[in-house]
matplotlib code that plots the C-alpha trace (Angstrom):
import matplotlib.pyplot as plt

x = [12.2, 11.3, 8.1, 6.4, 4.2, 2.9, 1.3, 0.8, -0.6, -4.1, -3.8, -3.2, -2.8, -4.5, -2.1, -4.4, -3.3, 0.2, -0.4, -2.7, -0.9, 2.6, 3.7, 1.8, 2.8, 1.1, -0.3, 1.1, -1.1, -4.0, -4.1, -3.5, -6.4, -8.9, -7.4, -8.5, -11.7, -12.6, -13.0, -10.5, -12.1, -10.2, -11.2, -9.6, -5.5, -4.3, -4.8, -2.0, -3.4, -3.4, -0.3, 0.5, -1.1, 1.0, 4.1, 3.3, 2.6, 5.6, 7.8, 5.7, 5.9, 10.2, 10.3, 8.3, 11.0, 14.1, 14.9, 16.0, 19.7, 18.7, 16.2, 19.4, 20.9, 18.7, 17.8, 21.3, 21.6, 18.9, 20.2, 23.1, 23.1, 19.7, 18.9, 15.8, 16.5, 13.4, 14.3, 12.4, 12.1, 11.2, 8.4, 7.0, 9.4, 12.5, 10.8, 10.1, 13.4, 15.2, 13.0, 14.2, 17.4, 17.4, 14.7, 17.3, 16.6, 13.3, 10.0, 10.3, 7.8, 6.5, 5.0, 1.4, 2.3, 2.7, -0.6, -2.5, -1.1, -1.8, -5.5, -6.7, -5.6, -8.8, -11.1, -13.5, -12.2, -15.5, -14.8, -11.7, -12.0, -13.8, -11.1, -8.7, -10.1, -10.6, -7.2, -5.2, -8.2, -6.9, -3.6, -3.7, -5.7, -3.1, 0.1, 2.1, 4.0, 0.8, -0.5, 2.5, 2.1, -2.1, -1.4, 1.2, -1.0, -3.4, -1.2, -0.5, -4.3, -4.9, -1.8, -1.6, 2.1, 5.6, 6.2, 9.3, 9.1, 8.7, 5.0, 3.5, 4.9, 3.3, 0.3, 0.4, 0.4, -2.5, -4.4, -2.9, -4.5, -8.1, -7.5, -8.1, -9.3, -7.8, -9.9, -12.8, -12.4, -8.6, -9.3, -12.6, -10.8, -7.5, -10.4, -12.2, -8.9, -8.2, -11.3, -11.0, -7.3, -8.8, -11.3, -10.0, -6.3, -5.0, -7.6, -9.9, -13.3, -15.2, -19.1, -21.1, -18.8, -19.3, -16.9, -14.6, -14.1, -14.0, -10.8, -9.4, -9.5, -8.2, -4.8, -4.1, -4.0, -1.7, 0.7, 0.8, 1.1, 3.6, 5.4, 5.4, 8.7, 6.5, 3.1, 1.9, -0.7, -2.1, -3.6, -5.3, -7.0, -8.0, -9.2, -11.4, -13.0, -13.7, -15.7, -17.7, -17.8, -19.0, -17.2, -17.7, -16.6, -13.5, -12.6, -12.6, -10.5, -7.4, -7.1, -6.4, -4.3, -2.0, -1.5, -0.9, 1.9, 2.9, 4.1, 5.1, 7.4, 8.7, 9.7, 11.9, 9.9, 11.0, 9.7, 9.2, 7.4, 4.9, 4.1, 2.7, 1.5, -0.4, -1.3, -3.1, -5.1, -6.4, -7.0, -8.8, -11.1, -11.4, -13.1, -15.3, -19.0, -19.0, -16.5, -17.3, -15.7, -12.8, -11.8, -12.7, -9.6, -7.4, -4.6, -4.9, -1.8, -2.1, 1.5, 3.2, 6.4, 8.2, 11.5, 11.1, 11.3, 8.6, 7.8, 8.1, 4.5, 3.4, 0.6, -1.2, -3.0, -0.1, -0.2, 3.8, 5.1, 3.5, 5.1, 8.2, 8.4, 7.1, 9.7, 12.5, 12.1, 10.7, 13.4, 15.8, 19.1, 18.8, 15.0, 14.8, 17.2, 15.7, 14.4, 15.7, 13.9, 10.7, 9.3, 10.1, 7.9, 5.0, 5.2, 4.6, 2.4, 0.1, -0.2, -0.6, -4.0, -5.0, -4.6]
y = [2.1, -0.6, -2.4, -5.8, -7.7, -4.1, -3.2, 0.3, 2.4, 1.7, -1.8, -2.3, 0.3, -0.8, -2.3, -0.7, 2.5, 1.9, -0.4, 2.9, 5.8, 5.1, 2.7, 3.8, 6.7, 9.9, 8.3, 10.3, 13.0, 11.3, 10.5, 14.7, 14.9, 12.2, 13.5, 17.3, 16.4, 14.1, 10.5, 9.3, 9.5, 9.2, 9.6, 12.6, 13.6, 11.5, 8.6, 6.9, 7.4, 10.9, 10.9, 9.1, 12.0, 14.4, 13.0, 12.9, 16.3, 17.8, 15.6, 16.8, 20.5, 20.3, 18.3, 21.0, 23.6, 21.7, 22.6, 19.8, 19.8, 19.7, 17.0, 14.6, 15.2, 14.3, 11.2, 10.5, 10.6, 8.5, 5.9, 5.6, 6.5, 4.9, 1.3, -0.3, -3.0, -5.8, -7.6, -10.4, -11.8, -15.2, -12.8, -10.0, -9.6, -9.7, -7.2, -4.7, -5.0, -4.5, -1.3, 0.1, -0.2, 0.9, 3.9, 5.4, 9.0, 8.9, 7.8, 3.9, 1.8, 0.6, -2.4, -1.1, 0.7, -3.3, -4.9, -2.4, -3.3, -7.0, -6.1, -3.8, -6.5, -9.0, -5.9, -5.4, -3.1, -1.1, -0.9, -0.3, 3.6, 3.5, 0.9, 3.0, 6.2, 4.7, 3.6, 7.6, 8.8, 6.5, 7.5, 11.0, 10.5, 8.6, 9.4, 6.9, 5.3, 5.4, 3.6, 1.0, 0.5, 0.1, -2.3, -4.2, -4.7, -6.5, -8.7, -9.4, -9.7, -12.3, -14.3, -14.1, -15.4, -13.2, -12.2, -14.1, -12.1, -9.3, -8.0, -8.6, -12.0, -12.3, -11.3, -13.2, -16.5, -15.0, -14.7, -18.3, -19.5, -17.9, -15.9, -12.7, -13.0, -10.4, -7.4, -5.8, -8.0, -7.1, -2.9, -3.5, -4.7, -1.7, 1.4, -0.2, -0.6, 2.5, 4.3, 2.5, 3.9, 7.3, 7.6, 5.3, 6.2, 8.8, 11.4, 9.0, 10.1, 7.9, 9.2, 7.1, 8.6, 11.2, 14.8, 13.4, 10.1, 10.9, 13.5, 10.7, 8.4, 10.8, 11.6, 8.2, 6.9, 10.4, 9.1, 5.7, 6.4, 9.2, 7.4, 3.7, 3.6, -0.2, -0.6, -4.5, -2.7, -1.5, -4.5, -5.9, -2.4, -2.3, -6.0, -5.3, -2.4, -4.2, -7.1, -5.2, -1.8, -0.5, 2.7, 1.7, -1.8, -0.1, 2.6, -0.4, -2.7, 0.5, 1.3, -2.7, -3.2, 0.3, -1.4, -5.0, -3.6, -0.7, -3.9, -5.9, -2.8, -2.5, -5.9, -5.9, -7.8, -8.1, -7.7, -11.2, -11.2, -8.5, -9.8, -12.7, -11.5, -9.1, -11.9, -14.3, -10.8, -11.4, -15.0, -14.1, -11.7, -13.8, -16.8, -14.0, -13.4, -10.8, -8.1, -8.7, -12.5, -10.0, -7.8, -10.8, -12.9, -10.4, -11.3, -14.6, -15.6, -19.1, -21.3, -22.0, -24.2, -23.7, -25.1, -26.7, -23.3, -22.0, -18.5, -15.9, -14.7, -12.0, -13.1, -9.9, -11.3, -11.2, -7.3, -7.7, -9.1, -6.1, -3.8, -4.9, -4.8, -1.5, -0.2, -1.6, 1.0, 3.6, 3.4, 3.0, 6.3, 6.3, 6.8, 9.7, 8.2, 4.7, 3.6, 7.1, 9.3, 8.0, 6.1, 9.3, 11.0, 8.4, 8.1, 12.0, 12.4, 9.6, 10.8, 14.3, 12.5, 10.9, 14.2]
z = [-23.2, -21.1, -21.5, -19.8, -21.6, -23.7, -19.9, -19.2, -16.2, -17.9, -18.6, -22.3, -25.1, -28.4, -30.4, -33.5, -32.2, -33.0, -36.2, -37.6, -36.1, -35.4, -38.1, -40.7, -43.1, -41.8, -38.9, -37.1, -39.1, -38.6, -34.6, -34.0, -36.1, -34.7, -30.9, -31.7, -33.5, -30.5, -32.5, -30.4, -26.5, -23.9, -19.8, -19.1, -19.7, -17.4, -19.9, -21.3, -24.9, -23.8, -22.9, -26.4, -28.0, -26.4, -27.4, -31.0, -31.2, -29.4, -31.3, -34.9, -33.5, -32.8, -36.5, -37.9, -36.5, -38.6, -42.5, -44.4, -43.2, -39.6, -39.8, -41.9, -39.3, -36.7, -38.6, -39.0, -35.2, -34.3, -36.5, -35.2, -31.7, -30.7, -29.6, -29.2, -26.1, -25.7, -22.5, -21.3, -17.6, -16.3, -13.7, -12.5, -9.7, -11.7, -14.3, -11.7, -10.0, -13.9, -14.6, -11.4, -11.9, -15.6, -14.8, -12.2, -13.9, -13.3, -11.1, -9.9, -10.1, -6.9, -5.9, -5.6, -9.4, -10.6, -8.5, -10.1, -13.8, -12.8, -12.0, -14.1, -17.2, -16.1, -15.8, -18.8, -21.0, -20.1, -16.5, -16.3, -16.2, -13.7, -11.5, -12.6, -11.3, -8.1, -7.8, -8.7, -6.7, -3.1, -4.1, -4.2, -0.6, 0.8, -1.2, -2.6, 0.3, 2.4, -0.4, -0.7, 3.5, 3.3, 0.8, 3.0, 5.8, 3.7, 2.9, 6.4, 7.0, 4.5, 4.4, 8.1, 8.1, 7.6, 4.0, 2.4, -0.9, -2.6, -2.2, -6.4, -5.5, -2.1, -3.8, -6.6, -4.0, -2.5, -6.1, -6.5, -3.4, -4.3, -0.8, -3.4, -6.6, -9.2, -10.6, -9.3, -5.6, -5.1, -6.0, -3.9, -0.8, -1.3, -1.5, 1.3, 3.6, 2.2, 3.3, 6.7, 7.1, 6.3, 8.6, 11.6, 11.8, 9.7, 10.4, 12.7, 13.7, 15.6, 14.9, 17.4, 20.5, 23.0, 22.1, 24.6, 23.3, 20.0, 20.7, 23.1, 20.1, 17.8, 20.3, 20.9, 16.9, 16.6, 19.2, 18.4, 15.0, 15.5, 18.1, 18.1, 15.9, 14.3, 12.3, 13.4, 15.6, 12.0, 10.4, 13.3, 13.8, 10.0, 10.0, 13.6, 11.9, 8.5, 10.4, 12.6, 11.6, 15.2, 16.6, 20.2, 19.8, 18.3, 20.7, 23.4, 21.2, 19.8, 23.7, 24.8, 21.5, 23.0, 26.1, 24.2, 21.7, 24.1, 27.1, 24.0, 22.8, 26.9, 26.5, 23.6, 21.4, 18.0, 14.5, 13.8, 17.6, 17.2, 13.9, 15.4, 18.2, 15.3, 12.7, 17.0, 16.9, 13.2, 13.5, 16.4, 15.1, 11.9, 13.7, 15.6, 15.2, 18.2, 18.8, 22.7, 22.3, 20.8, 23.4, 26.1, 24.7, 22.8, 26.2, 25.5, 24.1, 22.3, 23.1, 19.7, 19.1, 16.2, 14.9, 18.6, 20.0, 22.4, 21.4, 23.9, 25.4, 28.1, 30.7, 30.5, 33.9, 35.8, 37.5, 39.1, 35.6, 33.8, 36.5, 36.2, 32.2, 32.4, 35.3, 33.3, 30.8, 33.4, 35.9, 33.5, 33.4, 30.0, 29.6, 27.9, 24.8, 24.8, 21.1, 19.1, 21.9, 21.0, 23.9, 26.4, 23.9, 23.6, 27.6, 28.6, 25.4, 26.9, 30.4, 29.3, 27.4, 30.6, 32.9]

ax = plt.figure().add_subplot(projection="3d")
ax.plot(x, y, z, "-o")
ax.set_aspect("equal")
plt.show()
């Protein structure tokens, strides 16, 4: 068994539980009874505690089913053949990357399993039910890697830089940095996103639109998110929609950030180049108070020098430059295998949506 800092799914389990129904003689006994009599409450059976419960009286039923020989033997066995390991890490990271290794027979923890740990511990002990709940109910939405990648891109959105750690360490710098406070504020801003990704993007409605627009809208976040073998366009999209909330304002700005990361994706840009490209977009909406100051400068592309390097840009202004990025991919014999397969896919999907 591996255990940091006595943390569980639910935050903490009473030590008093263990000291009065584990350790002591017929606790055991005791916690069945208080569990089926209801003393003990719990939230529903999805609880630790409950699950604490239920292990206690399987193993009390199978002990139950032993004569005296069997159960020496038993105890003779776990004596000898069991160990007890307490390991101890400097941090987080290292603790999570230990229980992976060690829990190879079973479900790993992920990164968003840990940030939730981490927050639910400052919660009142009163609210934390109801944190909780909210968290298993966005992950059953989204599914657990859904969940891992929402909670990705708002890193990106409030560190607006390239990770250079794990992600509990990148947002443990962010808690560190007052970006996020931990608790209620950092499971209010992942159900939020959460919501947003929903609605927007995985199954995006748009309610202020005509029919048309609304299915137009609906194709094109299938396709890019389909077909676009890269997510940067993702946190931008989320962080738009956040600030201003307005469906027209963000039909207007997912069809200019399509033809931003689809010439960007013709050009050969790389991870670390879209990223930034993604991270000028959310500075950009960050220091606007109008969605219209948005979509007016979105193609602006701000010069930036670093390690006395000029990083690469596209003059979205310029029609013949656009042409010819785009034409080096159209014209090209190999089209139809370019990027996996995926780009010939995108292409006819998108002009099938436009005729």
């Amino acid at each position: 068994m591996f255990l940091t800092e006595r943390e569980s799914q639910f935050g903490k389990i009473s030590e008093n539980c263990f000291l009065n129904n584990v350790y002591k003689e017929n606790g055991t006994v005791k916690l069945i009874e208080d569990f089926e009599s209801r003393r003990i409450s719990y939230p529903d059976k999805d609880s630790p505690i409950y699950h604490l419960y239920e292990a206690v009286k399987v193993f009390r039923e199978f002990l139950e089913g032993l004569d005296q020989n069997q159960i020496k033997e038993f105890l003779s066995y776990v004596l000898q053949n069991v160990y007890f390991v307490y390991i101890i890490t400097d941090n987080r990271s290292s603790a999570f990357r230990l229980f992976n290794v060690l829990n190879t027979r079973g479900l790993p923890l992920t990164a968003a399993d840990v940030l939730k740990s981490i927050n639910l511990e400052p919660i009142p002990e009163e609210k934390r039910v109801e944190y909780f709940n909210k968290w298993r109910d966005l992950e059953e939405d989204l599914g657990r890697e859904e969940l891992e990648g929402l909670i990705s891109y708002i890193r990106t959105i409030y560190a607006k830089e390239k990770a250079r750690r794990e992600l509990v360490d990148e947002f443990e710098k962010l808690f560190k940095e007052n970006r996020i406070k931990k608790g209620t504020e950092f499971f209010d801003i992942v159900t939020d996103y959460g919501r947003i990704y929903r609605e927007k993007i995985l199954d995006p409605d748009l309610i202020a639109l005509t029919s048309s627009e609304k299915e137009r809208y609906k194709f094109l976040m299938q396709i890019m998110y389909k077909y676009m073998p890269f997510s940067e366009w993702i946190p931008p999209l989320l962080f738009f929609y956040k600030k201003f909330g307005d469906d027209r304002s963000l039909y207007e700005f997912a069809f200019n950030l399509e033809r931003k990361f689809f010439v960007e994706w013709c050009a050969d840009f790389t991870a670390t180049e879209r990223l930034t490209s993604a991270i000028n977009l959310i500075r950009l909406i960050e220091n606007s108070s109008d969605p219209k100051n948005v979509l007016e400068k979105m193609f602006e592309t701000p010069e930036e020098i670093r390690r006395g390097k000029k990083r690469r840009t596209i003059n979205f202004s310029d029609r013949d430059l656009l042409k010819r990025i785009l034409l080096s991919k159209l014209d090209d014999q190999q089209f139809y295998s370019l990027k996996g397969g995926k780009m010939a896919r995108y292409v006819l999907l998108r002009l099938d949506m436009e005729m």
